[in-house]
Structures are given as C-alpha cells and as structure tokens.
N, C-alpha and C positions, 0 to 999 in steps of 0.2 A: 504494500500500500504506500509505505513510504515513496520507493524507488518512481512506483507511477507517479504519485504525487508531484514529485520534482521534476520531472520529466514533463508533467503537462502547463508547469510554471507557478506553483504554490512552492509557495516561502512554509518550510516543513520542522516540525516540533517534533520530536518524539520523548515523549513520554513513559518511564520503566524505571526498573531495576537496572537495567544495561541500555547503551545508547543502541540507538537506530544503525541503519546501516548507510544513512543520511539524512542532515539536517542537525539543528540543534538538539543536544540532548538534553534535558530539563529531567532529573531525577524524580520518580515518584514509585513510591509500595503502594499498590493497590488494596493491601490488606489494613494500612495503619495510618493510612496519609491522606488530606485533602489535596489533589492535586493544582499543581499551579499555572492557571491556562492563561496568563498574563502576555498578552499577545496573538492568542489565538481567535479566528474569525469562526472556523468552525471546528467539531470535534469528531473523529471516525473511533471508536473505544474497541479494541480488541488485547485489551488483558483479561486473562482468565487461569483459575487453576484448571485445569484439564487433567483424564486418566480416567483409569477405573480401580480404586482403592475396594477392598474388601469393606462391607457395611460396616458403620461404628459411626459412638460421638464424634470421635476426634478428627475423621475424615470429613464427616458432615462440618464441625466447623471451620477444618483447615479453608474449604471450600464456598463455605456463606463468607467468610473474612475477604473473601475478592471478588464472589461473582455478586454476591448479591449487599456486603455493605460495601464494597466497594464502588459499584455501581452508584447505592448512597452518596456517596463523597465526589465521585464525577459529576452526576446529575447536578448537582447543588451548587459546583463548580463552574457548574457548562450554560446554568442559566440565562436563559437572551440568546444562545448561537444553535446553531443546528447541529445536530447530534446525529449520529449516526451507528448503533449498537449492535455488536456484529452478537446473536443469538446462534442457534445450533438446533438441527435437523432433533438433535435428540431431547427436545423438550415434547416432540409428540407424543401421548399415549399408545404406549407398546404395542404392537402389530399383533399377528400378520397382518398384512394392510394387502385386501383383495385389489385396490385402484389406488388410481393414484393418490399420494394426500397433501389436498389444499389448507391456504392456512386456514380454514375455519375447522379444522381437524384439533379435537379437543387435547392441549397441552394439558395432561396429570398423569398421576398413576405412573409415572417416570419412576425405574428400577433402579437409578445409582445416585451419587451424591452430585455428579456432574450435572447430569440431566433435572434433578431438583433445583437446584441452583441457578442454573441458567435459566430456568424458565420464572424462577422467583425474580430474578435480576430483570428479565426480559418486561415483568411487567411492569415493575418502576421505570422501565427506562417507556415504554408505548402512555403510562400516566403521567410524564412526564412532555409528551410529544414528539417522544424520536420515534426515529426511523430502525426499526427492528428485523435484520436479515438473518436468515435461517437457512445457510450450507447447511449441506452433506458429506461429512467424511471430505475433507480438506486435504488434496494431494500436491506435490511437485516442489520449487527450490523452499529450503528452508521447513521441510517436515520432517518432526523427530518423533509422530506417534502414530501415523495410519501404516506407514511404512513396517516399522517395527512389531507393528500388532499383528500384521496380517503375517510376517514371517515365524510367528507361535506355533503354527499350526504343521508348520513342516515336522515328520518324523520320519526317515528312513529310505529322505530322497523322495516323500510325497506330499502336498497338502491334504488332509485330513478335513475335510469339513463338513459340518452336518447338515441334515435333512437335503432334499433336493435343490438342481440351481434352481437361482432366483434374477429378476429385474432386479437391481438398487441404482441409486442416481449417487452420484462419486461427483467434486467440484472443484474441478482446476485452481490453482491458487491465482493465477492471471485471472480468470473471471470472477471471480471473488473481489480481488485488488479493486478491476474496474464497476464491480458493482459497490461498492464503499464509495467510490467517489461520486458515480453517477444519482445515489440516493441521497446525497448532500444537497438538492433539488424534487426529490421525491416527496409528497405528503406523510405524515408520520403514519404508522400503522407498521404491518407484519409482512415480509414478501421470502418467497422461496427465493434459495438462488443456488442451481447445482449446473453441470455440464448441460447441452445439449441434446443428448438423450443419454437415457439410463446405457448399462452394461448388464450385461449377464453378471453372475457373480463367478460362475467354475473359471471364465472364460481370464479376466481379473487377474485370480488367483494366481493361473498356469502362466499367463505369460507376465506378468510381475514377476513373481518368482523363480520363473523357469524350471517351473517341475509339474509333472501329472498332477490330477487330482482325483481324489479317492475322498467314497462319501460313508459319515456311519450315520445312526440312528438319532433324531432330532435328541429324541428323546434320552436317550445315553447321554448326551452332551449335557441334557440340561440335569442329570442327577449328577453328575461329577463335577459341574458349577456348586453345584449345591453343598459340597464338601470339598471342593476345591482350593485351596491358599492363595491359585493366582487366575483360576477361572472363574466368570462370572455369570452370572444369566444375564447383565447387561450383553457380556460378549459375545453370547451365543444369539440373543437377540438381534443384535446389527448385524448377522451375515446366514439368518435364517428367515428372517421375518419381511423382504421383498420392500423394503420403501424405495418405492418414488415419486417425487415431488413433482408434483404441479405449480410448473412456471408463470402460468398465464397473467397474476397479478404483476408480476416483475416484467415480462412482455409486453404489457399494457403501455408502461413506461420507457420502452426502448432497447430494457435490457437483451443483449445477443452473446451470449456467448459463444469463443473463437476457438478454446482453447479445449482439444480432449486426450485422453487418457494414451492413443496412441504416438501423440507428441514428444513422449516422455517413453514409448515401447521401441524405440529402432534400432 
C-alpha cells in the first residue's frame, strides 16, 4: 500500500512498530498507543495481530489489544479524514457457504480469536464511517502467513487435505494495495475484495507447493483439530468450507482487479 501510494504521488506516513518500506516512519503500538496522525489527510489502517492461537484468555486479549482497542485509538485519532479499515474474509459466519457470500452474509459465530476481533474492530470502525474491506487469504510480496500455512499440510512429499476440492476466492496483495487506495473515495460501508475469480483449492495446493495432493476425511480433520496443539477447526475451516466472495458491491465502484494467482506460478 505504501509502495502504490508513493508511486501515485501521496506524500506517505507509515505508521508501526517498524518503519514502512517508504515514506516517513512515525512510531506507533497498536496495542498501547494513541497514534499520531499529525499530518495526515487520510488514513488506510492495516495493523492487526493475525494467526491462529489455540483458544484461551490470553490469546483473546493479546488480540482485542490491537484489533479491536486499537482500532479505538485510530478511530478517535482519524476523526474528520477518511478512513479506510482493511477487515478480513474471516469475520463471516463459518460455512460451508453453498454460493457465493455477499457482505450482507451474517458476520458471528466466528471460531478463533482473529476472526472475533476483527469483526469487533470492523464494527467501530463502519460506526465510525469508514470504509471496511474484507480480503480473502492475502497472497504475494511481503506474506509471512498464507504461505506458510498452506505448507503444514505436506507429509511424505504430498499435500494432505481434507474433504473434497472446493471454489475459494484467494486476493493478490497488488489488488488489495489498489483497493485501499481506491476506497479513500468510496462511501463508508463493507465491500469484498478478492482476485478475479475464485480457484479450485486441490489445484492451489499442487502447484504452490509443487507436490500431488491427496485427500482424507472432512471429518478426521476436524477430530484431531479438536485435540490438536497446532491444529484448528479454524484451519480446517478455510480450506474445507468453499468461500467465495461476491464482488459486485466493490465493482459497482470501479474496483478490477489485475493481478492473479498464476503471476506469482511461472
């Protein structure tokens, strides 16, 4: 977001624990700090704890400490400029999702700490007037967790994954970028923003990782989440349960994305 930013001639703030990879860096903890937006005309917010932690207190609050009073202390911050709150695919209510899901697709009943959170933070930030986008599984320069998650499932020189493929919608980090900037114009409310069409998921797997794929029992998967130390039913969730996002409200507005999955396969 940065990088476009500067690129399309926005004088650029980044705001974090570590600076940007351009632009000024202005220091701020999303968990403890009122950020300082002294200079800024508008604001794109994409700090977040992210993962998927084993249930408990202490993840739940490592997690409301950023996404959602963090959130608090942005918002409050950002007063008078246009906001821009980047949300996530996984504030929907757990699947399988027979069609596609539009945002009037009821956000609860969300199975991990991330997924509560974000969808807590997402509504301060639409009560507040911003603009609330909701990727898919976030791919390409600069990702340290779809990558790495997806490679768990290897064992013995195969992917392993459960129940049958499925459609999922996956969301180039380039269209992403340029939906943040392009919704610094958009009316405040909720908008999907993934790839251009969905993907198979076996198809994904195999050529990300470059190995077959072999499939076990939905349901196996989900008893050994259930006593599992670093499996989840979140996990098994996002690569059983078939989402894909209905773009139309972000098409309404212009949005096109350019960039897909085999860009990043050659």
């Amino acid at each position: 977001v940065a990088r476009l930013a500067a690129a399309r001639g926005y004088d650029v703030l980044c705001l974090g624990r570590r600076p940007g990879p351009i632009g000024r860096h202005v220091p701020w903890d999303a968990a403890r700090e009122l950020p300082d937006l002294a200079g800024a005309d508008a604001v794109v917010h994409l700090a977040a704890a992210v993962g998927d932690p084993r249930p408990g207190r202490r993840a739940e609050a490592a997690f409301r400490a950023v996404n959602v009073d963090g959130t608090a202390r942005l918002l409050r911050a950002a007063t008078g400029r246009p906001v821009v709150w980047v949300s996530s695919a996984s504030v929907y209510r757990p699947g399988p999702y027979p069609a596609p899901v539009g945002e009037e697709h009821p956000a609860d009943g969300q199975r991990s700490a991330y997924g509560r959170t974000k969808a807590a933070g997402e509504r301060l930030a639409l009560a507040a007037g911003a603009v609330a986008l909701r990727p898919r599984a976030v791919y390409g320069e600069g990702d340290r967790h779809l990558l790495p998650r997806l490679g768990r499932v290897v064992r013995g020189g195969r992917a392993w994954l459960p129940g049958p493929d499925v459609a999922m919608s996956l969301t180039a980090v380039e269209n992403l970028a340029a939906a943040c900037l392009a919704a610094l114009e958009w009316p405040g409310g909720v908008y999907n923003i993934a790839d251009e069409r969905p993907y198979r998921r076996d198809e994904v797997f195999a050529r990300a990782l470059r190995v077959p794929v072999r499939h076990v029992p939905a349901g196996l998967a989900r008893a050994v989440a259930a006593v599992s130390p670093t499996l989840t039913r979140y996990a098994v969730d996002q690569i059983t349960d078939g989402m894909v996002l209905e773009l139309g409200r972000a098409r309404a507005r212009g949005y096109r994305p350019e960039r897909t999955l085999a860009d990043y396969l050659v």
